[in-house]
C-alpha positions as CSV (number, residue, x, y, z in Angstrom):
1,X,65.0,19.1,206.2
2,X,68.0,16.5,205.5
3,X,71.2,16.8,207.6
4,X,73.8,18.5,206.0
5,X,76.8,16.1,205.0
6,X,79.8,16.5,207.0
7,X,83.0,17.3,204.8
8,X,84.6,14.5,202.5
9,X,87.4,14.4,204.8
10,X,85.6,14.2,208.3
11,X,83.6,11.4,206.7
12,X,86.8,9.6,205.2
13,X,88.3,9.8,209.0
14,X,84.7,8.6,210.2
15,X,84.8,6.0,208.0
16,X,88.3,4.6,210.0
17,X,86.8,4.2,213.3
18,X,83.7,2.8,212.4
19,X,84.2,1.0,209.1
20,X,87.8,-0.4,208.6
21,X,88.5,-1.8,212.5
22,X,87.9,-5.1,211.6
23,X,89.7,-5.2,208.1
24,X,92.4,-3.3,209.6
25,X,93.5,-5.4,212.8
26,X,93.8,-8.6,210.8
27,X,97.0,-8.1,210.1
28,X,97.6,-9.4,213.7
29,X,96.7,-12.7,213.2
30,X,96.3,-13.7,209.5
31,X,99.7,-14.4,208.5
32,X,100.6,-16.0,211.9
33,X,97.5,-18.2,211.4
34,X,98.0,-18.9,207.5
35,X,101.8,-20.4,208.0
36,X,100.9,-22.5,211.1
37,X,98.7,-24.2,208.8
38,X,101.6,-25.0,206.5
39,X,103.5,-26.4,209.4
40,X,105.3,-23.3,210.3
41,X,107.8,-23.2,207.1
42,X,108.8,-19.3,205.7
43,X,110.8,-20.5,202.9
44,X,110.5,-17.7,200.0
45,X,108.0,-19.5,198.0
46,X,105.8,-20.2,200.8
47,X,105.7,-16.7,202.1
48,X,105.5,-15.3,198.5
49,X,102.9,-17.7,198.2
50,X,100.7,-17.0,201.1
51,X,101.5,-12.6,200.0
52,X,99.9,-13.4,197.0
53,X,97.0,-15.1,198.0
54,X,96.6,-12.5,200.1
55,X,97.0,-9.3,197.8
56,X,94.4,-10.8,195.4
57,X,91.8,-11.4,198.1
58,X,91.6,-8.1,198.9
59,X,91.5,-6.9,195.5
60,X,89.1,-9.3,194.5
61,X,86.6,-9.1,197.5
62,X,86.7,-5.7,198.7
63,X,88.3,-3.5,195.8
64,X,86.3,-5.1,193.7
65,X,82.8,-7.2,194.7
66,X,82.5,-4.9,197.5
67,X,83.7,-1.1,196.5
68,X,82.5,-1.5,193.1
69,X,79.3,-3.9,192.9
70,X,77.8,-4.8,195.8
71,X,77.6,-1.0,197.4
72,X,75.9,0.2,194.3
73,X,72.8,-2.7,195.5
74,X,71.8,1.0,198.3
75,X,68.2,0.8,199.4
76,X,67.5,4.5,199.6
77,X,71.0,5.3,200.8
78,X,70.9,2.1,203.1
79,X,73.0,-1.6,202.7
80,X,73.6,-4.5,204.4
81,X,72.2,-7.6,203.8
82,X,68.8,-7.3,205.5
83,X,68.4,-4.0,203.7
84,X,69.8,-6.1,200.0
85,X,67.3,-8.9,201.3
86,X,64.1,-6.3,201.7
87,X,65.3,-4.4,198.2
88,X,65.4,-8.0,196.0
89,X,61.9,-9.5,197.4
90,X,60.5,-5.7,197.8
91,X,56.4,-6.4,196.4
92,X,57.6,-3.5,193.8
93,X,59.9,-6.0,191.9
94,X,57.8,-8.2,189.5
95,X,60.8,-10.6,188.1
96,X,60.5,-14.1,189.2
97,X,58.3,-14.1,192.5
98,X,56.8,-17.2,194.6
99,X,59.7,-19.7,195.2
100,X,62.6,-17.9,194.4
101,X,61.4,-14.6,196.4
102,X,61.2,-17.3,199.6
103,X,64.6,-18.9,199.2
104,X,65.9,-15.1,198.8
105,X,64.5,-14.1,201.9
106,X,65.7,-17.4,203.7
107,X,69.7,-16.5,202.4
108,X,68.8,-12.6,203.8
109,X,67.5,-13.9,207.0
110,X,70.4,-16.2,207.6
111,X,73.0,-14.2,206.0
112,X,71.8,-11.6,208.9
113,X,71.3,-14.1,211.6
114,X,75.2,-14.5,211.1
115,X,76.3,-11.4,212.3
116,X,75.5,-12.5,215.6
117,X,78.2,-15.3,215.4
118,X,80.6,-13.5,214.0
119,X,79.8,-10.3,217.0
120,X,80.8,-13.1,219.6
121,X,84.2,-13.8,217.6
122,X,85.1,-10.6,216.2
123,X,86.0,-9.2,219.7
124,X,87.0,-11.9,221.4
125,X,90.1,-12.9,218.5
126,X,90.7,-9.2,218.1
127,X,91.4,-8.3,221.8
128,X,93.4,-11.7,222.5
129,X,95.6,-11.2,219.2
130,X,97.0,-7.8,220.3
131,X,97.5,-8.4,223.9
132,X,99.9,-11.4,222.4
133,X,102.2,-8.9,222.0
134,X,103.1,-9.1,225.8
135,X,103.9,-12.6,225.0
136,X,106.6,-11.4,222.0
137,X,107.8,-8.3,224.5
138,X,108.3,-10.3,227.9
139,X,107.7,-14.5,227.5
140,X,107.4,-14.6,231.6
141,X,104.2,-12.2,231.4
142,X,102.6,-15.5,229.0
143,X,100.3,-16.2,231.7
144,X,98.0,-12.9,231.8
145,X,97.3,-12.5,228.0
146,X,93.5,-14.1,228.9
147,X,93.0,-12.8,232.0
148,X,94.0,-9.2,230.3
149,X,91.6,-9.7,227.4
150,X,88.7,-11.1,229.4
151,X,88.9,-7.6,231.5
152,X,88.8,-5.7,229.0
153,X,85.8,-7.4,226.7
154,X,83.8,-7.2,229.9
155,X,85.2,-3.3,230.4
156,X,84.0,-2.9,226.8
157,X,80.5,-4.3,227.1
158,X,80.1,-2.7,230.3
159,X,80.6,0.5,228.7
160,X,78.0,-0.3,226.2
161,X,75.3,1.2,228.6
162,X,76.9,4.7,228.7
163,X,76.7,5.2,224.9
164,X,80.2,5.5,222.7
165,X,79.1,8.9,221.4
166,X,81.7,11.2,223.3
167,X,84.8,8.6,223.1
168,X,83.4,8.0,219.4
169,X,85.1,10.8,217.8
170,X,88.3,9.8,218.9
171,X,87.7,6.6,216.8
172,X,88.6,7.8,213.6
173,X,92.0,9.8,214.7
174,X,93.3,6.9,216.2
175,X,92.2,4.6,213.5
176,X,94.3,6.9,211.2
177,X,97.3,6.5,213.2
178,X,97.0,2.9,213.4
179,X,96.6,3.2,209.0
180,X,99.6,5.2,209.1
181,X,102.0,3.1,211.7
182,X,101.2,0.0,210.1
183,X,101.8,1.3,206.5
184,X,105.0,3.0,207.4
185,X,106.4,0.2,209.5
186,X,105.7,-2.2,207.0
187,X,107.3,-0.3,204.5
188,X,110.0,-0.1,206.2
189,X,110.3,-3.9,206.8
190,X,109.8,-3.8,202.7
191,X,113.1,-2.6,202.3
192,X,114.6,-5.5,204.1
193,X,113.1,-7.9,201.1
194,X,111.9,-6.0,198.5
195,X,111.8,-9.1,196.4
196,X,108.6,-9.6,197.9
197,X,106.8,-7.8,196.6
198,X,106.8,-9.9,192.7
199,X,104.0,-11.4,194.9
200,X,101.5,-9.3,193.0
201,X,101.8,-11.9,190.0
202,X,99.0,-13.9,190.7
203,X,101.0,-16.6,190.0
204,X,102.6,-16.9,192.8
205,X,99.3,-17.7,194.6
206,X,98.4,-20.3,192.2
207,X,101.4,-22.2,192.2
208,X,101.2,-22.4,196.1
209,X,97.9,-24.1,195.8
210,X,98.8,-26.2,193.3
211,X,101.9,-27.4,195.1
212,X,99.6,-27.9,198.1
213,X,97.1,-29.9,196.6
214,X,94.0,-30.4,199.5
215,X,95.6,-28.8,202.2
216,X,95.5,-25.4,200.0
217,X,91.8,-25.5,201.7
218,X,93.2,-25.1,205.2
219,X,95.6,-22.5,203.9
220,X,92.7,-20.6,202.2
221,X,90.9,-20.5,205.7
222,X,93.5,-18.8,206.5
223,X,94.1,-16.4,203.6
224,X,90.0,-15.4,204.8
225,X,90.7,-14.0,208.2
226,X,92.1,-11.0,205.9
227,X,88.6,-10.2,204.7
228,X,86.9,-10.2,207.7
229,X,84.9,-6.9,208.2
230,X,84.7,-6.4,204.2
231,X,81.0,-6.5,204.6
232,X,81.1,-3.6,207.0
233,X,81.5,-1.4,204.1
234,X,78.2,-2.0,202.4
235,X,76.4,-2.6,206.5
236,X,77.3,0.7,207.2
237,X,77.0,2.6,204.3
238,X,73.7,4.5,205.7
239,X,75.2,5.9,207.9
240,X,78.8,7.4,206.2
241,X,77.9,7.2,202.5
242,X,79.1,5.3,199.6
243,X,82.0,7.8,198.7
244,X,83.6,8.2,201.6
245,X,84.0,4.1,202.5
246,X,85.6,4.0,198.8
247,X,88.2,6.8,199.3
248,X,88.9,5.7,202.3
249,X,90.0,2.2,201.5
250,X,92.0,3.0,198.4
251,X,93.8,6.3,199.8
252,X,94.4,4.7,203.2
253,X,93.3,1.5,204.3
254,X,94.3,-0.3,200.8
255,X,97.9,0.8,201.2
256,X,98.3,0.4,204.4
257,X,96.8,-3.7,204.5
258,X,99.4,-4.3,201.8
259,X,102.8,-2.5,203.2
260,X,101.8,-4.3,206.0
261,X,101.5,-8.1,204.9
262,X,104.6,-7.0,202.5
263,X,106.6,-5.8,205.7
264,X,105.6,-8.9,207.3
265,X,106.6,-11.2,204.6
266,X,109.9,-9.4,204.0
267,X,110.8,-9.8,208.2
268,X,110.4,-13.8,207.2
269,X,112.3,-14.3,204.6
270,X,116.0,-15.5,206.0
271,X,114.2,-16.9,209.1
272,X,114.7,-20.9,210.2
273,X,111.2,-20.8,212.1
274,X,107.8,-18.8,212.2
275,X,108.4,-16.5,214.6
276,X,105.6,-15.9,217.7
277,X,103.8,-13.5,215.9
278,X,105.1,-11.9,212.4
279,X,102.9,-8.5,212.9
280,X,105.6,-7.6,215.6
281,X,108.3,-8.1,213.0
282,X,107.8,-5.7,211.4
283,X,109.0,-3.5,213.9
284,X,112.8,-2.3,213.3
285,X,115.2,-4.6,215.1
286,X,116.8,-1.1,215.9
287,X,114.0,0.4,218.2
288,X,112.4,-3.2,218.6
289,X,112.6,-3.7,222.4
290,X,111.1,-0.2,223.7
291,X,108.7,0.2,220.7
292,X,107.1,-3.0,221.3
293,X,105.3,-1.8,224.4
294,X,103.4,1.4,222.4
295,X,102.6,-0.9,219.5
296,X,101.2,-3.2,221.9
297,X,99.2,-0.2,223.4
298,X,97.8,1.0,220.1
299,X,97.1,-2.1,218.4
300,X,94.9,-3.1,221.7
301,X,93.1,0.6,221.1
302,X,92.4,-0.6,217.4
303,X,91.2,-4.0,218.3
304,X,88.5,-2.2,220.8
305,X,87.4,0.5,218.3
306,X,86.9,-2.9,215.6
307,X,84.9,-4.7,218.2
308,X,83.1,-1.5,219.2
309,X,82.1,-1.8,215.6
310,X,80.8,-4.8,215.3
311,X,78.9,-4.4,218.3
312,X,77.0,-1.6,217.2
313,X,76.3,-3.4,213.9
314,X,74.5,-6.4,215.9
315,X,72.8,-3.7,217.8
316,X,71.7,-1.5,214.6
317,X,70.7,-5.1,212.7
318,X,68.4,-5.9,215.5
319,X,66.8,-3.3,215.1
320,X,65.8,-3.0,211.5
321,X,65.6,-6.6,212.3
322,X,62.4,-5.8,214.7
323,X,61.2,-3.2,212.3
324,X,61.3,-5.5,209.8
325,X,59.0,-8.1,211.6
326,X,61.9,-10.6,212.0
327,X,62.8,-10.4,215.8
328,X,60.4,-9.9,218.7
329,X,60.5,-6.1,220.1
330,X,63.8,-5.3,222.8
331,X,64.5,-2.7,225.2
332,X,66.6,-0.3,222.7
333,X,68.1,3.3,224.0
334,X,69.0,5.8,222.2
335,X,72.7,6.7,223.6
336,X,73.1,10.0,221.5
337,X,70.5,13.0,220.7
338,X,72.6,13.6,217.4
339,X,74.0,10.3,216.3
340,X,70.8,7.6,215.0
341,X,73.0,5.1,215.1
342,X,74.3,5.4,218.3
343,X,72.3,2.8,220.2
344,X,72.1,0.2,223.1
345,X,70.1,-2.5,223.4
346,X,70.8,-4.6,226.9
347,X,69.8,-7.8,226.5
348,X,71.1,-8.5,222.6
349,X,75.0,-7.0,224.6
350,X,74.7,-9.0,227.4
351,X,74.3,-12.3,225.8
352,X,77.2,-11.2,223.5
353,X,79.1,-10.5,226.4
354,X,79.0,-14.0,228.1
355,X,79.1,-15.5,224.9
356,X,82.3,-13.8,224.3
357,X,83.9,-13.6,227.7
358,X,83.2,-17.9,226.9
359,X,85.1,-18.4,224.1
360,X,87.7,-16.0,225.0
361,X,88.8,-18.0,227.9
362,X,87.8,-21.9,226.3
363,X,90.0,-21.1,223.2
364,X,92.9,-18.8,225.4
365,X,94.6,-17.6,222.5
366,X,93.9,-16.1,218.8
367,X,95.9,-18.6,216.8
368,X,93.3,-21.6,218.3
369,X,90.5,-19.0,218.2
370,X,91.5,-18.5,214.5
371,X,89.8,-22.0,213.9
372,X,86.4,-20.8,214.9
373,X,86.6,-17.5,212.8
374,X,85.6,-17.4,209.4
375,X,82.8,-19.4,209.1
376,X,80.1,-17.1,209.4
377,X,81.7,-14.2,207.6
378,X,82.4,-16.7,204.4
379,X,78.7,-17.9,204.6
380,X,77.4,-14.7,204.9
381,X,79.6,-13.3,201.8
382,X,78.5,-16.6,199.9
383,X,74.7,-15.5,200.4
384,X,75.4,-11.5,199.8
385,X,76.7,-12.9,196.0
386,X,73.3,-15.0,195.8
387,X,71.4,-11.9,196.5
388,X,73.8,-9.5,194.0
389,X,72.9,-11.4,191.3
390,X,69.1,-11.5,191.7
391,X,69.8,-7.5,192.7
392,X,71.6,-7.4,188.9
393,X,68.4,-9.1,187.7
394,X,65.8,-7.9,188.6
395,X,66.7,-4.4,189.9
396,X,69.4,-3.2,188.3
397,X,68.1,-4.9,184.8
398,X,71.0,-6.3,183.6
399,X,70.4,-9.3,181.6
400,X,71.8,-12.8,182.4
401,X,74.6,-12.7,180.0
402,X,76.1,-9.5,181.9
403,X,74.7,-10.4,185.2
404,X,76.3,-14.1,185.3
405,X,79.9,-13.6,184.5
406,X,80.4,-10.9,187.4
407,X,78.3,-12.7,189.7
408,X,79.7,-16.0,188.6
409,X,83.4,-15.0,189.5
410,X,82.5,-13.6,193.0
411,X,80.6,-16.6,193.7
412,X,83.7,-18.3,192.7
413,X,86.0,-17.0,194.9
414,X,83.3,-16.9,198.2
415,X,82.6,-20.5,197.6
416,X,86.4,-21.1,197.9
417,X,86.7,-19.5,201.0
418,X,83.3,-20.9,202.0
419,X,84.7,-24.3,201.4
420,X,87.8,-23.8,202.7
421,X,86.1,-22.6,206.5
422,X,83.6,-25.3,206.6
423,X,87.4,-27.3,207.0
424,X,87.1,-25.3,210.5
425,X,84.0,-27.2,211.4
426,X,85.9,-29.3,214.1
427,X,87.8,-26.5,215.3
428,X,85.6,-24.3,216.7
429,X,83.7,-23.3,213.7
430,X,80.4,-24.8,214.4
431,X,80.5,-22.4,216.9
432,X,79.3,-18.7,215.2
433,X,77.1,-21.1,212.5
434,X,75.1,-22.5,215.6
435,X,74.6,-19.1,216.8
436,X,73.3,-17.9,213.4
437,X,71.1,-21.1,213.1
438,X,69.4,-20.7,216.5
439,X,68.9,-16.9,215.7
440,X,67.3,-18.4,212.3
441,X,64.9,-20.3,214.2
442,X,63.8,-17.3,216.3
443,X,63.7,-14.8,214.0
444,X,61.9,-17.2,211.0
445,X,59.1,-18.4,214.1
446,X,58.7,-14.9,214.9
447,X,58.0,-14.1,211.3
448,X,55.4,-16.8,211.3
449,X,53.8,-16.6,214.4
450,X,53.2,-13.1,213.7
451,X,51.6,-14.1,210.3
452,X,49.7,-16.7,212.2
453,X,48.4,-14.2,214.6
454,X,47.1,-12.0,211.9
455,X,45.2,-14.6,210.4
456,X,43.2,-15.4,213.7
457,X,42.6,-11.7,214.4
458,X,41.3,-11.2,211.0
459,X,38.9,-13.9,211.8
460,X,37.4,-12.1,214.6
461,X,37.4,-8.4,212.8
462,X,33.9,-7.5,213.0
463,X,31.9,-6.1,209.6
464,X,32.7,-2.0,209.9
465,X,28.9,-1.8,208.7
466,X,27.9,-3.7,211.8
467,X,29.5,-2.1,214.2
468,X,28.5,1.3,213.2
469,X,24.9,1.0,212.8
470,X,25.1,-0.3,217.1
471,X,26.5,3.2,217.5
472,X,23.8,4.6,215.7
473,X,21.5,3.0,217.1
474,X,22.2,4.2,220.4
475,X,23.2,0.1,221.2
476,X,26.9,1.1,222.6
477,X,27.0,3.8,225.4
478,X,29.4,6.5,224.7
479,X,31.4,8.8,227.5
480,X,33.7,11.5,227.0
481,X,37.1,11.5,226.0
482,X,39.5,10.2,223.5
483,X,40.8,6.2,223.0
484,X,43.2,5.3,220.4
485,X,43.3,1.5,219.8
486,X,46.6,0.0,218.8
487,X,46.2,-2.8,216.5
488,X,48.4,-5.2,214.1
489,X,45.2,-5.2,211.4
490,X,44.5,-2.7,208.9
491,X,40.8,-2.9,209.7
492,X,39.1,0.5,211.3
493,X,37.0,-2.2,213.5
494,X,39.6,-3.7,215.4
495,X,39.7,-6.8,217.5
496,X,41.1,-4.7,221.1
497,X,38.1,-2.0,220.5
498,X,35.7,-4.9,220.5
499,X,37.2,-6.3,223.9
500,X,37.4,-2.8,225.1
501,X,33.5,-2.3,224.6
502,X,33.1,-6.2,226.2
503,X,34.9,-5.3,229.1
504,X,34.1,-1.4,230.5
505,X,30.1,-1.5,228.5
506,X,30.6,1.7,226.7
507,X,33.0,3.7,224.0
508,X,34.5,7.1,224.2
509,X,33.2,9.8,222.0
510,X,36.6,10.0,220.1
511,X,38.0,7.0,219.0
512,X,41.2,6.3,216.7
513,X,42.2,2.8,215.7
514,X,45.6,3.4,215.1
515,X,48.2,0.3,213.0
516,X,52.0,0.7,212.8
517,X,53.4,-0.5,209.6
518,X,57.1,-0.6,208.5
519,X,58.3,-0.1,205.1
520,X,60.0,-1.9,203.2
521,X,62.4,1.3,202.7
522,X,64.4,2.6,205.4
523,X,63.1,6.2,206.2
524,X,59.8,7.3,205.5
525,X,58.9,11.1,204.5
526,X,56.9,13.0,206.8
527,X,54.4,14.1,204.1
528,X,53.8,10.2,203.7
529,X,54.0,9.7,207.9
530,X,50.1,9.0,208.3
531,X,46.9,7.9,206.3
532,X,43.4,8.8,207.9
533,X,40.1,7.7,207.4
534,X,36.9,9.0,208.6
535,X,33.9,7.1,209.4
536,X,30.6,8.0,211.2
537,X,30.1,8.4,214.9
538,X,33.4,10.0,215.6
539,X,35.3,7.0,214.7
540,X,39.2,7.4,212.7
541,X,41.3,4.7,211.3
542,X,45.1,5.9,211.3
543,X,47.8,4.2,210.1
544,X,51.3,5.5,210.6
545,X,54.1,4.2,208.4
546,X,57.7,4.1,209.2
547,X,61.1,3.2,207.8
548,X,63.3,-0.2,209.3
549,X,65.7,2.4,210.5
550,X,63.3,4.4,212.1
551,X,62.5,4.9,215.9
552,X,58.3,5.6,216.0
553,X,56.7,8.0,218.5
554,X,53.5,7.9,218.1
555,X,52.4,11.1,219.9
556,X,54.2,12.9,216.9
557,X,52.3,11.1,214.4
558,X,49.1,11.7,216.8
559,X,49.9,15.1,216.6
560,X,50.2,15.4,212.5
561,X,46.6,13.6,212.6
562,X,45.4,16.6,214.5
563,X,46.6,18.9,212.4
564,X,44.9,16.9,209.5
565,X,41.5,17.7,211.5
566,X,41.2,14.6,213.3
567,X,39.9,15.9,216.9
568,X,42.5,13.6,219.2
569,X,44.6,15.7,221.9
570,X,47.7,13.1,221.8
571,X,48.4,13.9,225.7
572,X,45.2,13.8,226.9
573,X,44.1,10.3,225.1
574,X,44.1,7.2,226.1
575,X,46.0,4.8,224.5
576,X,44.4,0.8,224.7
577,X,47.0,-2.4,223.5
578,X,45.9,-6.0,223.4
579,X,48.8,-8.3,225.2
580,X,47.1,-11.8,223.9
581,X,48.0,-14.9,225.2
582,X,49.1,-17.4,222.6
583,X,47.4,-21.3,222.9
584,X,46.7,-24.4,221.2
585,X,43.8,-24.0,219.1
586,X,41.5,-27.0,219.9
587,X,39.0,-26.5,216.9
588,X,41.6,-27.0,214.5
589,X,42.8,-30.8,213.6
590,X,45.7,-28.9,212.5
591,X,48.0,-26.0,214.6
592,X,48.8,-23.0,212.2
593,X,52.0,-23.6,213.8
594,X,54.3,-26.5,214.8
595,X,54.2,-27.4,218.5
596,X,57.5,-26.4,219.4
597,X,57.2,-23.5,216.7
598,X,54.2,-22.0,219.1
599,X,55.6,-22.9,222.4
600,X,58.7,-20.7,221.3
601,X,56.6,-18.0,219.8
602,X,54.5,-17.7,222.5
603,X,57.4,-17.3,224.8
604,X,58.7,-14.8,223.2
605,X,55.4,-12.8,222.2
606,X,54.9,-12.7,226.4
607,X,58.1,-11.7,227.0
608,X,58.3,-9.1,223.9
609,X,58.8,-5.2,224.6
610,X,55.5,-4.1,225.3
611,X,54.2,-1.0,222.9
612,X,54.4,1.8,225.8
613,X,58.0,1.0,225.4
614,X,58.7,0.6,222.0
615,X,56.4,3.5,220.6
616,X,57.1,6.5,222.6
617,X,53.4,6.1,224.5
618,X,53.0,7.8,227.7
619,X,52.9,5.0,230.8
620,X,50.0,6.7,232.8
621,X,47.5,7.1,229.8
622,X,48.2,3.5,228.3
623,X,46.2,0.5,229.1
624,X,46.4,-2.9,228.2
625,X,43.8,-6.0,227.7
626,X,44.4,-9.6,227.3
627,X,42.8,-12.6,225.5
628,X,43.8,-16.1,224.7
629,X,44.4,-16.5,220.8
630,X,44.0,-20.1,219.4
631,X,46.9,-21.1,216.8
């Protein structure tokens, strides 16, 4: 039975807290950011300039690419770019395979390996650039902006163990207000300038990087920190749906983005230099010095509830990563018996943690951590356009004359902005792009170890003919009892059962090989859970099938087996895993894998989740056996 959809509304207010937190605090460092880069001058051309530039990004890359285009690429309800990657290569799409269908699932695979650099800077510039405000409300107080911000990322992480699912509906609410403050202040601001706002004509924007010639580049690194968090719309469309993320950007976030940067603009013009943060200008000079404090207050809630975010989006991408077969299995809790998505996975929060609470305190404030931001998110928008136009192709049907133009302006505009962050490089902005490269390299050895690994075992698979006529023939001694062999092959004769026989002499009268296979969609139906196959002397071949976004218990789809006739009792069988130990092959002139390729994969295959953990299997009936495997 599906779960009932909550009211437009409660999904539009949903859609705040989890969606718009990154999109929505930007406004706290993006202009401050964009006119240091032009040396700090607010003249009226400039700062209609830099509005402009501004407006048309966010129409162009969110109202637009995003809303309209790329949230229609859903795989069965699901985006984000692992999910777009899985859809475009899926074996179901004929158009154009070999080659191309590889260098897709390289940009997919990167593209996702990204999110991890941009988790380590999302918090850390968010957090720093509303505590700031201390600096604008009280100069002496200069001192504990970092300290204040490193406390509360590690507070934040910390919490990550308890679960956000009871503070979590308080998200959206205060999201909402933040929408509405924003909007209103900025409006208000407006009214000081309205002038400003002739910065919709795009002109404007193109005059100020004509004027600027090459340094434009730095000032469009700037103009980017606006779109960070656009792709949350299409990562976590899943789990809100695709109408309320629309709505809720153009009824309230929309708005709200552009009273603000207006507000902001309108408090400079008139000024001789850029003040210490323009967000807090906005602010009526009326109620400015006691209103400070609870802007302050709220705008550090927002910044929490947009790292919050972006925290659970590393956590839910590992996770369809490692269904996927693209990341070695982790320790993952379920926080929540009524949320999927709410989720914790310790040693993926952790890392982000140190890595955070790092580059918080080597960069100490947001308008030097602004260098290192961007990077990732551009490359990772630059790659989601790649993939939209092979989705255009060969899913959607559309031919190349309709496909190209679309595709052709977004990739446009993200190679701008791509261009205009690599700039950053020296800054700080190898930092997230060495992150996403090293998760590259673990998550593409994994993929090829694993493949590796296959090959060998298939090697060893003995003949099912063969192994059933030495049951017959009375050559293996059978006991009571039930076994159910876990196994990586779909084979009913299984590498682990022959070891089993090697090792205790004799085979249980019930015996189940059992292989785990995730599809290339995200949920699987329960009609289609489980395939059986029966073959003589009591012996079953299952194989269970599950979605990426799916958590497996085996016992469950043990139990729908029983029910299909197969005679297992899921809690009173034993359950048998091979743990192999991964070595050089010394038969082979050639390793299947690079040296430092299987040294890395065999460190992680040890250290991997091992399957009494990952598939719901009950410790005191599981057993495990070991070989060595050559590769």
């Amino acid at each position: 039975m599906q779960k009932p959809k909550p009211p437009l509304p409660l999904a539009m207010l949903t859609a705040l807290g989890i969606v718009y937190g990154d999109l929505g605090t930007s406004p706290l460092y993006t202009m401050q950011t964009i006119l240091e880069t032009t040396g700090g001058h607010v003249d009226p051309d400039t700062v209609l300039g830099v509005l402009s530039l501004i407006i048309w990004a966010l129409l162009l890359t969110v109202s637009l690419k995003y809303c309209i285009f790329v949230m229609r690429a859903d795989h069965n309800g699901e985006g984000g770019i692992l999910a777009l990657t899985s859809l475009v290569t899926s074996s179901r799409v004929r158009v154009g395979r070999g080659v191309t269908t590889g260098i897709l699932l390289s940009c997919g695979l990167f593209g996702g390996a990204l999110l991890y650099g941009d988790g380590i800077l999302t918090p850390a510039i968010s957090v720093l650039s509303a505590i700031e405000g201390v600096k604008v409300a009280t100069p002496a107080l200069n001192h504990l902006i970092m300290p204040i911000a490193v406390g509360i990322l590690v507070g934040l992480f910390t919490l990550q163990t308890f679960g956000t699912a009871r503070i979590g509906s308080i998200f959206g609410p205060v999201m909402l207000l933040w929408f509405i403050t924003i909007g209103t202040l900025g409006a208000i601001a407006l009214t000081r300038h309205p002038e400003v706002m002739f910065a919709v004509d795009p002109r404007h924007g193109i005059h100020f990087l004509q004027h600027h010639g090459w340094g434009s580049f730095a000032v469009l690194g700037g103009v980017f920190l606006s779109l960070t968090g656009a792709e949350a719309l299409y990562a976590d469309m899943g789990h809100i749906g695709r109408r309320p993320i629309r709505l809720a950007w153009y009824v309230v976030v929309l708005p709200a983005l552009l009273l603000c940067y207006a507000g902001q603009s309108a408090s400079l013009i008139g000024q001789k230099k850029l003040p210490d943060n323009p967000f807090y200008g906005i602010l009526p000079s009326a109620i400015s010095e006691w209103a400070i404090w609870p802007m302050v207050v709220l705008a550090t809630a927002a910044t929490i509830i947009a790292s919050q975010a972006i925290i659970t989006g590393v956590f839910s991408m590992t996770r369809q990563a490692i269904q996927l077969g693209w990341f070695p299995g982790l320790n993952i809790r379920q926080t929540s018996d009524k949320e999927y998505g709410q989720i914790y996975v310790p040693a993926v929060n952790w890392v982000m943690m140190l890595f955070t609470v790092g580059v918080t305190a080597g960069f100490g404030s947001s308008a030097k951590l602004a260098g290192a931001y961007g990077t990732a998110v551009s490359t990772t928008m630059l790659l989601t356009t790649v993939l939209l136009y092979s989705y255009f192709r060969r899913c959607a049907g559309w031919s190349v004359a309709a496909a190209l133009p679309v595709a052709g302006l977004f990739l446009v505009v993200d190679f701008a902005f791509f261009s205009a962050n690599l700039m950053k490089l020296l800054e700080g902005g190898w930092i997230p792009l060495l992150a996403g490269l090293l998760m590259f390299t673990i998550m593409s050895t994994w993929r090829r170890g694993l493949a590796a690994l296959r090959e060998v075992s298939g090697e060893h698979v003995l003949a099912p003919e063969k192994f059933l006529q030495q049951l017959a023939e009375g050559d293996i001694p059978r006991v009571p009892g039930t076994v159910v062999f876990l196994t990586r092959i779909r084979e009913p004769i299984a590498p682990v059962m022959l070891s089993h026989v090697a090792q205790f002499g004799a085979l249980q009268q019930h015996v189940v090989t059992l292989t785990v296979e995730f599809e290339e969609t995200p949920r699987v139906p329960p009609e289609e859970r489980i395939t059986l196959n029966k073959f003589e002397g009591g012996l079953w071949h299952m194989v269970a099938r599950y979605g990426f976004v799916e958590i497996p218990s085996l016992p469950a789809a043990l139990a729908l087996a029983q029910r299909k006739g197969c005679p297992v009792v899921p809690q009173d069988a034993l359950f048998v895993g091979g743990r192999d130990e991964v070595v050089r092959d010394q038969t082979r002139p050639r390793s299947r894998l690079p040296g430092w390729r299987r040294m890395l994969f065999g460190f992680m295959y040890r250290n991997a989740v091992h399957f009494v953990d990952r598939f719901d299997l009950p410790r005191d009936h599981f057993v495990q056996t070991g070989r060595q495997v050559g590769l």
